[in-house]
C-alpha positions as CSV (number, residue, x, y, z in Angstrom):
1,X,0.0,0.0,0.0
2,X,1.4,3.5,-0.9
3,X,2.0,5.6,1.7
4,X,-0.5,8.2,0.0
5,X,-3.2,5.6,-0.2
6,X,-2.4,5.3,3.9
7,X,-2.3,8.7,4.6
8,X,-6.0,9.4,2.3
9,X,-7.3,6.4,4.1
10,X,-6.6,7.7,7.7
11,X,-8.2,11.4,6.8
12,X,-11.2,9.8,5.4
13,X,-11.9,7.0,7.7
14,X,-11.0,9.0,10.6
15,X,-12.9,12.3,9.1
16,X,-16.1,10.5,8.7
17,X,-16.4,9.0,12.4
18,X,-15.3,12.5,13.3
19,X,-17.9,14.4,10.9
20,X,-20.3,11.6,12.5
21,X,-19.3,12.6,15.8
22,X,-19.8,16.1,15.8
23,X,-23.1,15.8,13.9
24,X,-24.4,13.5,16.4
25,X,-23.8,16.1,19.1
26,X,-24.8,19.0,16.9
27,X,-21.8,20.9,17.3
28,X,-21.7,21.9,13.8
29,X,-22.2,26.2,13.2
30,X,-25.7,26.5,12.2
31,X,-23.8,28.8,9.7
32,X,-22.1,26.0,8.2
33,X,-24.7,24.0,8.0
34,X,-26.0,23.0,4.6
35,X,-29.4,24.4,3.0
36,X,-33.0,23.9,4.7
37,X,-30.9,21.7,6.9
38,X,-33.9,22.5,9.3
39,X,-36.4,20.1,6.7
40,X,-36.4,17.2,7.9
41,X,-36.6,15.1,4.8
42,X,-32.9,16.7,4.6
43,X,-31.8,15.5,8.1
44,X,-33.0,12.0,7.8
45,X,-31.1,11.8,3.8
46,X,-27.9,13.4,5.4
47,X,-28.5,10.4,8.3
48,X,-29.0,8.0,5.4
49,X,-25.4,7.9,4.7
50,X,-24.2,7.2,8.1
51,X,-24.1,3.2,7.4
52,X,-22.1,3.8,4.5
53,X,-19.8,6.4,6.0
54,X,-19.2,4.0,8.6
55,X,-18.9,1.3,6.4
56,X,-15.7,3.0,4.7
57,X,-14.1,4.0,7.6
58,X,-14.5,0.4,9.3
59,X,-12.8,-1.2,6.1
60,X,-10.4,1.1,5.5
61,X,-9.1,0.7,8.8
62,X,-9.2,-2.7,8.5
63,X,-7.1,-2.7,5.2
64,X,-4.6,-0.2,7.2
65,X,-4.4,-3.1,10.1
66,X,-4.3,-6.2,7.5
67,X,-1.4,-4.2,5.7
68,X,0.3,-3.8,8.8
69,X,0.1,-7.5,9.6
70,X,1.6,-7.9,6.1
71,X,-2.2,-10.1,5.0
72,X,-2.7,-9.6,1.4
73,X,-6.1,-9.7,2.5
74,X,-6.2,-5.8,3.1
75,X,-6.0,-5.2,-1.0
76,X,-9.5,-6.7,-1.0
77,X,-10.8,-4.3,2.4
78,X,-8.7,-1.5,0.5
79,X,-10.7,-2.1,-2.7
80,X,-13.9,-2.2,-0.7
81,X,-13.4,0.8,1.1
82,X,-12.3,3.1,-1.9
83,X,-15.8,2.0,-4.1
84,X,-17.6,2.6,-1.2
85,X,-16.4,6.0,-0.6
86,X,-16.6,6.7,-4.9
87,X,-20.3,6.1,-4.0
88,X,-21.1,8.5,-0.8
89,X,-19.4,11.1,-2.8
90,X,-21.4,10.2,-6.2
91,X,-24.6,10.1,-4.7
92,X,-24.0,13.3,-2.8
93,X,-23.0,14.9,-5.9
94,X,-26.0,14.0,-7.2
95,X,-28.0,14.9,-4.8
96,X,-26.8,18.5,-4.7
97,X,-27.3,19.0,-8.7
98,X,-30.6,17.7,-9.0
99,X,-31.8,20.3,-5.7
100,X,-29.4,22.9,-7.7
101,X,-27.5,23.6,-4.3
102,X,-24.0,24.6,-5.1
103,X,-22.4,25.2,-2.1
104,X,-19.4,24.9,-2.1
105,X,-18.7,24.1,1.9
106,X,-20.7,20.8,0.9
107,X,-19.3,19.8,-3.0
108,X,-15.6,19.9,-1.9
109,X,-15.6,17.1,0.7
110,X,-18.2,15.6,-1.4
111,X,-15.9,16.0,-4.5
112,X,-13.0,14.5,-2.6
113,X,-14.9,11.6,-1.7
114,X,-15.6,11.3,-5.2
115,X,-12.5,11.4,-7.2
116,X,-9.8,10.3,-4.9
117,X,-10.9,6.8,-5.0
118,X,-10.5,6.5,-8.8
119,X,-6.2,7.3,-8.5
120,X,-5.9,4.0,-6.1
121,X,-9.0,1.7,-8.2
122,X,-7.4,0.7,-11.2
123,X,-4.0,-0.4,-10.0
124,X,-6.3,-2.4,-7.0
125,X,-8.3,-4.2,-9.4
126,X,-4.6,-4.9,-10.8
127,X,-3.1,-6.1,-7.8
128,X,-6.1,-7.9,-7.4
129,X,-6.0,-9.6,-10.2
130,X,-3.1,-12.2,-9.7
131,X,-4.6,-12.9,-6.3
132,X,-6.4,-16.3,-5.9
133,X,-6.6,-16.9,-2.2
């Protein structure tokens, strides 16, 4: 694993149970919070990706710790991990463009979440490849 994949892989995982965190506890600004954040539809779709957030963060530390141990086995939680952060971002992307909100506070992240994954992907699926067991 390159140290950049480990060093992405810590910020998100880490990132998302902090963002987690902090939005359980409501200690987010309210002027930092995104648009009609007070609907409630909004609250429970933001919610919605909690699972998944998680999700990420629980196999990409997993991959860190398997890579540590030296067990190819983290190239699979690695692989995992990076599609399922491509999707959070994708569907938040999404999201955003078809309510035509363009904040910008909310597209970066959502943006990063998006396109870092697809640097590490392809050379995964490579690595993955000539792995049988």
């Amino acid at each position: 694993m390159s140290k950049s994949l480990r060093v992405f892989f810590l910020l998100t995982d880490i990132g998302f149970i902090i963002y987690w965190v902090v939005t359980l506890l409501e200690l987010i600004p309210k002027e930092y919070l995104y648009q009609d954040y007070q609907n409630e539809l909004l609250v429970i779709w933001n919610w919605s990706f909690f699972p998944l957030d998680i999700l990420i963060s629980v196999t990409g530390l997993i991959s860190l710790y398997l890579h540590r141990e030296k067990n190819m086995k983290w190239k699979s939680f690695a692989l995992l991990s990076l599609t399922l952060t491509f999707c959070s971002g994708l569907q938040a992307i999404v999201f955003w463009i078809i309510k035509l909100d363009f904040d910008l506070m909310w597209w970066i992240p959502n943006l990063y979440l998006l396109i870092y994954p697809l640097f590490y992907i392809p050379s995964l699926l490579y690595l993955n490849r000539g792995t049988s067991h």
